[in-house]
N, C-alpha and C positions, 0 to 999 in steps of 0.2 A: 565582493563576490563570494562563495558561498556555494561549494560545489559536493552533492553526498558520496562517503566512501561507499566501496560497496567489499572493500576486500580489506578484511579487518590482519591482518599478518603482520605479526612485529610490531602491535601496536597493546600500548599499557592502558588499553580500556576495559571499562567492566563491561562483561559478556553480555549482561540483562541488556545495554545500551544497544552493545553490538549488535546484536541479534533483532533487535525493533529499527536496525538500518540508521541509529540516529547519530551517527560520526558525521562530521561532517570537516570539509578542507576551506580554511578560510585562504583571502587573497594573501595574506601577508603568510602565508604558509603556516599561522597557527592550526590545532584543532579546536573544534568545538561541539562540544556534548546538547543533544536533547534526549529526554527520559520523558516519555509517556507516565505520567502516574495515577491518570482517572479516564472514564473517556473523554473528558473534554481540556483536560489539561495538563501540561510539561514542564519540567523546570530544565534551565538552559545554564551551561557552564561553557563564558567565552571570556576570554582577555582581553581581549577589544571590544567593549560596548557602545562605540560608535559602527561597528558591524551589526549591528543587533535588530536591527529592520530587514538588512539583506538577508541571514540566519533565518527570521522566522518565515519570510517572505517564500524562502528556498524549502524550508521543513513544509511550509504548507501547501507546496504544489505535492507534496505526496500525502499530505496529512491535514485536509481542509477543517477536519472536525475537530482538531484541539486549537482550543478558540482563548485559553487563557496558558499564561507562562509566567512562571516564577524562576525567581533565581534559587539558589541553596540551601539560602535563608527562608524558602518560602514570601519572598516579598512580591508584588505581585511586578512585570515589568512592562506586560502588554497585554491587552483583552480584545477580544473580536464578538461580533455578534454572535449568539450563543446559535450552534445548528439544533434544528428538530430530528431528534430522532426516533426511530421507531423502531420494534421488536415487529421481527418477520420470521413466519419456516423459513430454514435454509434452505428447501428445496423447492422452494418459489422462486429461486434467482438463476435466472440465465446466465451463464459466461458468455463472456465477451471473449476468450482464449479458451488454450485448446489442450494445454499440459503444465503443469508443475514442476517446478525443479526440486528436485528430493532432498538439495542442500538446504534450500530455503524453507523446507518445511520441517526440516530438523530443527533450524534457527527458532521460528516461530512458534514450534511447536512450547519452546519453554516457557512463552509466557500465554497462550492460549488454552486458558483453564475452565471456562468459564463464556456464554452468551456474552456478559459487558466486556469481554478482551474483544471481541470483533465490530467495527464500528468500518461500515463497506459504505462507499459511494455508488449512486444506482441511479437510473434514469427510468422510467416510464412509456413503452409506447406499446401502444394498442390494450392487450392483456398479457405484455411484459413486464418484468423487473430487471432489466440488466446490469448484471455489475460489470460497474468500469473500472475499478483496481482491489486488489485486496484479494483474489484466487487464493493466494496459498495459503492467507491465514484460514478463509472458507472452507479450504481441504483439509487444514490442519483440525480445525472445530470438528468437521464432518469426522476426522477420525476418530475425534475423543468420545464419540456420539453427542455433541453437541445439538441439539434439535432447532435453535432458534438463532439470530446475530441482531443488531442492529443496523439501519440502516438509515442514507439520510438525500436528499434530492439533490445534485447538483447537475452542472452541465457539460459538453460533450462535443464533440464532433462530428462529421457527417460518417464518417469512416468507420465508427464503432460498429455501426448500423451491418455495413458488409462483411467486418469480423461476425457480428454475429449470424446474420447466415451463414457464413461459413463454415461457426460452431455447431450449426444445426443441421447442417449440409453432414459433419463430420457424427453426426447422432451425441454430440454434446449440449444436451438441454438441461442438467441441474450438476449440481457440483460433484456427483459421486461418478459424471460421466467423464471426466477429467484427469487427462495421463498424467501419471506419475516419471517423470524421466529422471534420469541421472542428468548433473549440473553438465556434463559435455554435450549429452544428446538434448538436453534442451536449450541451449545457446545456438546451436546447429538446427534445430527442428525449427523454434518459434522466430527465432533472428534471422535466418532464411526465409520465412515465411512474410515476415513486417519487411523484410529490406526489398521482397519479390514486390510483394502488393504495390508499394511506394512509387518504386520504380515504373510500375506499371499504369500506374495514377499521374506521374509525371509525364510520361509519354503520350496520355493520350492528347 
């Protein structure tokens, strides 16, 4: 098992990793590093490479697009089918959320230099583009005056659908419409928000 840090304190990692979320806790209480280095691929420092299916398996529920991994050596150790990506305005994409946590766009902001730093998962319906994870690197681009990201088709759940009315309800239709909060108020705003809906979904 294979679970991501998200609170890097006391810990002898390099920042660049930190900051791209790619710590991660293995079961036997080691750590284990992935480094984004392209967009489509990571190299992975773990001790146990019989954990090395659960790691990538874990990294890719938040990172579907890096599709090849190397180790240190650059050797290669897993590959996936390559995604299609595509270059879009950034102000073609709907949010799917509704604020930014201003810690994490500090984070992100160090290595979001550049259109090929941001590689967003997006869904399709009607004459939408919605993105389904990835806001704060989107805000971090949009600050740099980024003009364009990449983007790539995956899939979703029904729920997205009601966020994003919601987002629209709240007059957040492209990414420059998107609060900026402090890491306290957005733990409180959006995690109240996801835990109400939930809740509300279960009861009926």
């Amino acid at each position: 098992m294979a679970k991501r840090i998200d609170d890097y304190k006391n810990l002898d990692i390099n920042q660049n990793i930190c900051n791209q979320h790619g710590v991660f806790r293995m079961n036997d209480n080691t750590l284990a590093t992935v480094e984004i280095i392209s967009q489509d691929s990571a190299v992975i420092q773990l001790e146990n490479n019989e954990c090395l299916n659960e790691l990538i398996e874990e990294f890719r529920f938040y990172a579907e697009h890096i599709t090849h991994f190397y180790n240190k050596k650059l050797e290669l150790l897993k590959e996936f089918p390559h995604k299609n990506l595509i270059e879009i305005d950034i102000f073609e994409l709907q949010p799917s959320q509704f604020f930014v946590n201003e810690d994490k766009v500090n984070a992100v902001s160090s290595f979001v230099n550049s259109s090929k730093d941001v590689v967003i998962p997006i869904i399709k319906k009607d004459e939408m583009i919605i993105v389904l994870d990835g806001h704060t690197r989107l805000y971090a681009a949009s600050m740099k005056g980024i003009k364009t990201v990449f983007v790539f088709d995956t899939e979703t759940e029904q729920y997205i659908y009601d966020f994003v009315q919601e987002a629209q309800r709240r007059n957040i239709k492209n990414v420059s419409d998107l609060k900026r909060l402090s890491h306290e108020d957005y733990e409180k705003e959006w995690y109240s928000y996801c835990d109400n809906y939930f809740k509300d979904k279960k009861g009926e």
